[in-house]
C-alpha positions in Angstrom: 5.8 5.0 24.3 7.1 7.9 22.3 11.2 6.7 22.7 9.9 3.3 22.2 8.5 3.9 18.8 11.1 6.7 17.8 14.1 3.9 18.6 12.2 1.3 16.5 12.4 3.4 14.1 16.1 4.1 14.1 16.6 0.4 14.2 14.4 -0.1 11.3 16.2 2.4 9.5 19.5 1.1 10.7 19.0 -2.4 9.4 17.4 -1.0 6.0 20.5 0.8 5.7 22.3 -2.7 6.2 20.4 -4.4 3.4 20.7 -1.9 1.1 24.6 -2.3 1.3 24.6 -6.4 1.8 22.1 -7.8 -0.4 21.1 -7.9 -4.0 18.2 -8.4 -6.2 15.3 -9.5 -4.7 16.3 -11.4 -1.7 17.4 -7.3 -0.9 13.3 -5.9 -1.8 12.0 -8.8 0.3 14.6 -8.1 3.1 13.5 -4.1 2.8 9.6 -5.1 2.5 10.0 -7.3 5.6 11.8 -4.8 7.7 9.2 -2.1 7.2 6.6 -4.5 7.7 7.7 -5.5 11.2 8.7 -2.0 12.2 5.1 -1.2 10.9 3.2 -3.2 12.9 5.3 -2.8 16.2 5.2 1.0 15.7 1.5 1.2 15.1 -0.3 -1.5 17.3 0.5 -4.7 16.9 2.9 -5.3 20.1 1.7 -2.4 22.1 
């Protein structure tokens, strides 16, 4: 349960790291809210 959530995590960061770089404006704060939404809710119950 532990690796599961720490690799989300890395993944989450990985692909905020990615959007950061790539996009612009606000198609890049929806991108980044929508990220840390999903890693969010799979981190901290919704697909456990």
């Amino acid at each position: 349960m532990v690796s599961a959530s720490l690799a989300t995590l890395i993944i989450a960061l990985v692909a905020v790291a990615l959007a950061w770089k790539v996009l612009k404006g606000i198609t890049k704060t929806i991108a980044l809210v929508v990220i840390l939404v999903v890693a969010a809710i799979f981190v901290f119950g919704g697909m456990s």
